[in-house]
C-alpha positions in Angstrom: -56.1 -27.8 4.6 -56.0 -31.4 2.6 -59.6 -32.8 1.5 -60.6 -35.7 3.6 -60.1 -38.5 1.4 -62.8 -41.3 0.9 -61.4 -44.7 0.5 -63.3 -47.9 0.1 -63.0 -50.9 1.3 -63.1 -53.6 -1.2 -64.0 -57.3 0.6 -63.8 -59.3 -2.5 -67.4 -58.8 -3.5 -68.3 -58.2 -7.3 -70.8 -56.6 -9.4 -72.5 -59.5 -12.3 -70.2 -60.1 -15.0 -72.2 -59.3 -18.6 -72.0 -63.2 -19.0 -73.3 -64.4 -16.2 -76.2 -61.4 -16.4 -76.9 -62.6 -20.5 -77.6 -66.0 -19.1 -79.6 -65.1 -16.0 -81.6 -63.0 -19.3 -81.5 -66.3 -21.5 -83.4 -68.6 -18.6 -85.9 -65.7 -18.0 -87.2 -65.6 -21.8 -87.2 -69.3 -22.0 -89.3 -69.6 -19.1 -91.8 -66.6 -19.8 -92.3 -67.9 -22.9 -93.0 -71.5 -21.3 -95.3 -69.8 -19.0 -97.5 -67.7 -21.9 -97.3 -70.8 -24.2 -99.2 -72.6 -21.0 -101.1 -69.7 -20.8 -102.9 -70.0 -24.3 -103.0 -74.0 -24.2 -104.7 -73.1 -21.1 -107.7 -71.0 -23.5 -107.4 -73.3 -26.3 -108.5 -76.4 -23.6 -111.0 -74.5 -21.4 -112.6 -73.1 -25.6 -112.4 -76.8 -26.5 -114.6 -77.8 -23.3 -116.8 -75.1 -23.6 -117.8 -76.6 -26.6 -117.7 -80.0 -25.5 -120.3 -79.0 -22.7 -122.6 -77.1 -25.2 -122.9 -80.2 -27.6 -123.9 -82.6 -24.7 -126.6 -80.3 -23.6 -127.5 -80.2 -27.4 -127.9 -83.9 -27.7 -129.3 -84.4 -24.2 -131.6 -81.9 -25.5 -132.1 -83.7 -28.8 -132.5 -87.2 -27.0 -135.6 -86.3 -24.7 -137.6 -84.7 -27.9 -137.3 -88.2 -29.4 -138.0 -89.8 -26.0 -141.3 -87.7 -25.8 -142.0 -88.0 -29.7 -142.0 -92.2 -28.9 -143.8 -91.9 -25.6 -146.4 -90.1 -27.5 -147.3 -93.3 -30.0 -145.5 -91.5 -32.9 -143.2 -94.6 -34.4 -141.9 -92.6 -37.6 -139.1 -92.0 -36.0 -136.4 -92.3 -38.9 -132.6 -91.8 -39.7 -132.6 -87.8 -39.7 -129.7 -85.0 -39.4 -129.8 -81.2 -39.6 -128.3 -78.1 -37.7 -129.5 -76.4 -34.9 -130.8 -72.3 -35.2 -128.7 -69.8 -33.9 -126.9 -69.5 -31.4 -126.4 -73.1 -32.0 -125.2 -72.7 -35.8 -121.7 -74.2 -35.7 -123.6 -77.9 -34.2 -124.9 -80.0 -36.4 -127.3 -83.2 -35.3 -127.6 -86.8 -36.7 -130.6 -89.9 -35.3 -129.5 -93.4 -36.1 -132.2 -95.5 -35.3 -131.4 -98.9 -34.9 -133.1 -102.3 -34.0 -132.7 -104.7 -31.5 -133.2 -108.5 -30.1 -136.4 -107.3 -28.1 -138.8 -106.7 -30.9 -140.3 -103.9 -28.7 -137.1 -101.9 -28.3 -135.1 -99.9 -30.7 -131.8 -98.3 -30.2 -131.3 -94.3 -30.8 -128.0 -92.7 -31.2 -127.4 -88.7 -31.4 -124.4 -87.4 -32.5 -123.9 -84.1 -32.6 -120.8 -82.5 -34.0 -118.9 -79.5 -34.9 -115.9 -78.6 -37.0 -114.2 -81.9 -38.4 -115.5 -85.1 -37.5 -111.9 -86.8 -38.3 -110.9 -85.1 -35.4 -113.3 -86.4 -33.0 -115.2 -83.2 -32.9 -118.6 -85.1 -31.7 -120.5 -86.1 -29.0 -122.7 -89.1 -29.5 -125.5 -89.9 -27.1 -127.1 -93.5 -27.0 -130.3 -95.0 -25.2 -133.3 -96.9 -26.1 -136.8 -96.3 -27.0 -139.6 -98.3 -26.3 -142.3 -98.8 -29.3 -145.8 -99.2 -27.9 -147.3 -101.1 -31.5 -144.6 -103.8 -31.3 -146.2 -107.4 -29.9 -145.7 -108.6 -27.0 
């Protein structure tokens, strides 16, 4: 008795050829590593508005104590810059006090900054203060 024998049918189909399978490879890794580069510009942004966030709270923060300080009759306010406590340590705070037309009135600016101020690393806050001793 003959084995049965097993024949297949071939209907022009083929496999991958290793050329065309190293380039499907080659598009892959460019576009994972597109996707993780994205990825960490991603974190570097959302890091870089974290901070961005914290510093305007800082100078909002900063801004009402001399709104209250001037409300209150004090009128020593003066050209002053520090750095806030911890947690806060990497921010750093600067007044500029400035005067203007109406006699009454002076202009405040806060800045308050981190890392290099050459690049841009600062939020600066602006408003104005009324002075209760100035005449009318």
């Amino acid at each position: 008795m003959k084995a049965p024998e097993i024949r297949v049918k071939r209907s022009g189909a083929r496999g991958f050829s290793l050329l065309e399978t190293m380039i499907a490879l080659a598009i892959i890794g460019i576009a994972l590593v597109t996707l993780l580069g994205l990825g960490n510009r991603s974190i570097n942004i959302s890091g870089r508005l974290h901070k961005i966030t914290q510093a305007t709270l800082l100078a909002q923060e900063k801004m009402t104590g001399i709104e209250l300080t001037a409300q209150a009759g004090n009128l020593d306010l003066q050209n002053e810059e520090g750095r806030f406590v911890p947690p806060f340590e990497i921010y750093s705070w600067r007044t500029d006090f400035s005067e203007t037309p109406l006699a009454a009135v002076r202009m405040v600016t806060v800045t308050v900054l981190w890392g290099e101020e050459g690049k841009n690393e600062l939020v600066e806050l602006t408003s104005f203060v009324f002075r209760r001793d100035a005449a009318p």
